[in-house]
C-alpha positions, 0 to 999 in steps of 0.5 A: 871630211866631216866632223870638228875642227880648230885648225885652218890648214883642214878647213881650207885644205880641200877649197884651195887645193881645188880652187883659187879662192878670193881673199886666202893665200897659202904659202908652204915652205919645207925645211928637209933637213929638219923635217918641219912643214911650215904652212902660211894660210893668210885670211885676208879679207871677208870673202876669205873668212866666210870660205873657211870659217875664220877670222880674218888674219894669219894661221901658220902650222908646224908640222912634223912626225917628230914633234911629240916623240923622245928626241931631246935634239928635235925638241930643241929644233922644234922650239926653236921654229915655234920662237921664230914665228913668235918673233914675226907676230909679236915684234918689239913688245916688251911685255907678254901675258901668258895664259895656259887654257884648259883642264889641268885634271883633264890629260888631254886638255892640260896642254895648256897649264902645263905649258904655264908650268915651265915658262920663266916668269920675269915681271916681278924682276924687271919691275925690280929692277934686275934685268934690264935688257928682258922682256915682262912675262907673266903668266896664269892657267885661270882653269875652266868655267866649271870650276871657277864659275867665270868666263875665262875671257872675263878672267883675262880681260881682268888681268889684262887691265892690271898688268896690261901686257903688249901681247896675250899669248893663250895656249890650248890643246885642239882638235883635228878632224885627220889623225895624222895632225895629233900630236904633230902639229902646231897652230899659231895665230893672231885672231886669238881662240875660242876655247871648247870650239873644237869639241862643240863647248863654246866659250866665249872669244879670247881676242883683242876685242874681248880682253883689249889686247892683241891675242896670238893663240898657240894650239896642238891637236890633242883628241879627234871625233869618232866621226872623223875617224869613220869619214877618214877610215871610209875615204881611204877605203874608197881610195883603195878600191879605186885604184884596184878598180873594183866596186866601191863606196861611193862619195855619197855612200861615205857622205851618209854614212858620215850624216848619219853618225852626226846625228848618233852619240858617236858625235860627241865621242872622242879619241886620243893617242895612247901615249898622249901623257908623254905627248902632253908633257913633251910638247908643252916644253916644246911649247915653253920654251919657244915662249921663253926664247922670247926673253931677251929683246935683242933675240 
């Protein structure tokens, strides 16, 4: 399939489902009752990073049809999964940086800051003593290079050298190269982001070695190409014709179909759901309150 992508679990998809590849394992466990997909992929050494074109370390997603729907009970649930994964990558830290990343004028790029929104802000009260037994976090939407005329890795590192927090924790919306993964899925890892790397904008990394401190990035598909959106329509057409043995496209039909919109306008035009509005405001609490569920050191 062609076109951009920030998540792992499409760019090793079609490799190791065909292959064993050296340096990638994949682990996959279903919660039925729940209805959550929990991918593992573990990049685990160069060979491994030069297949799917990310750095080394571990990528897990949480997938569900539920995720960005009116279910307060699933909302829970989903939190709940997403804290539980947090809980295996930060450890025993006592004190995050949350940063939301993103355009907070910009619907489908506000996931992040209005993630910032709903996370409880503690380090002024732990720092006063209120609360022994919580963890620090603090948290900041430092916005976008067009307006404020920096880096946001400078920013950070900025912030990171004053407050300096064990973990940064940077959310921001992403792209998909399927349709299906909009909205319904989420990407942590701990190699930290590359901001605008999905929509062909790159920004400088948000990583340990840019900002001096471990980054575990949280990330939920928000827009797809237009090119995408024409390879996945054209497989599933092949797909179709395949099955009812008739004359169809063939692979190298769809492949220069698909070369030929690269090369097009239509590559840097992209999609988003009609209730992405909803889908913004109801994962971003999703989102916060799998952070937050962090608070106390015991949990």
């Amino acid at each position: 399939m062609q076109g951009r992508t920030d998540l792992a679990l499409e760019l090793q998809k079609e490799k190791v489902e065909k292959e064993q590849i050296e340096g990638i394992k994949v682990v996959i466990r279903r919660d039925k009752e729940l209805e959550i997909k929990e991918t593992t992929i573990l990049v685990e050494n160069e060979a491994g990073a030069n297949a799917i074109g990310k750095p080394i370390g571990a990528y897990i997603t949480l997938e569900s049809v539920h995720l960005g729907k009116k279910d307060q009970e699933y909302h829970r649930e989903m939190s709940e999964a997403l804290s539980d994964v947090l809980k295996y990558m930060v450890g025993s830290s006592n004190s995050l940086l949350v940063i939301g990343l993103g355009n907070k004028y910009v619907t489908a790029d506000s996931l992040g800051p209005k993630t910032a929104e709903n996370i409880y802000i503690t380090r002024h009260l732990v720092e006063q003593n209120y609360y022994d037994d919580m963890i620090e976090i603090s948290s900041l939407s430092p916005g976008v290079m067009a307006q404020t005329g920096m880096e946001t890795s400078e920013v950070i590192k900025a912030m990171v050298r004053q407050v300096r927090p064990d973990f940064v924790i940077a959310v921001d919306a992403l792209a998909a190269r399927g349709p299906e993964h909009l909205g319904r899925t989420i990407q942590i890892s701990n190699t930290g982001i590359v901001p605008g790397s999905g929509v062909g904008n790159h920004r400088n990394a948000i990583n340990e070695d840019s900002v001096g401190v471990p980054v575990i990035a949280i990330g939920v598909p928000m827009v797809v190409s237009v090119p995408s959106i024409v390879d996945y329509v054209l497989e599933r057409i092949v797909e179709l014709q395949k099955r009812r043995k008739e004359p169809s496209l063939t692979e190298a039909d769809c492949g220069e179909i698909a070369d030929r919109l690269q090369k097009d306008t239509l590559q840097d035009m992209y999609v988003t759901p009609k209730t992405i509005d909803e889908m913004v405001n109801k994962i971003s609490r999703t989102i916060a309150d799998g952070i937050n569920a962090l608070l106390r050191q015991e949990a």
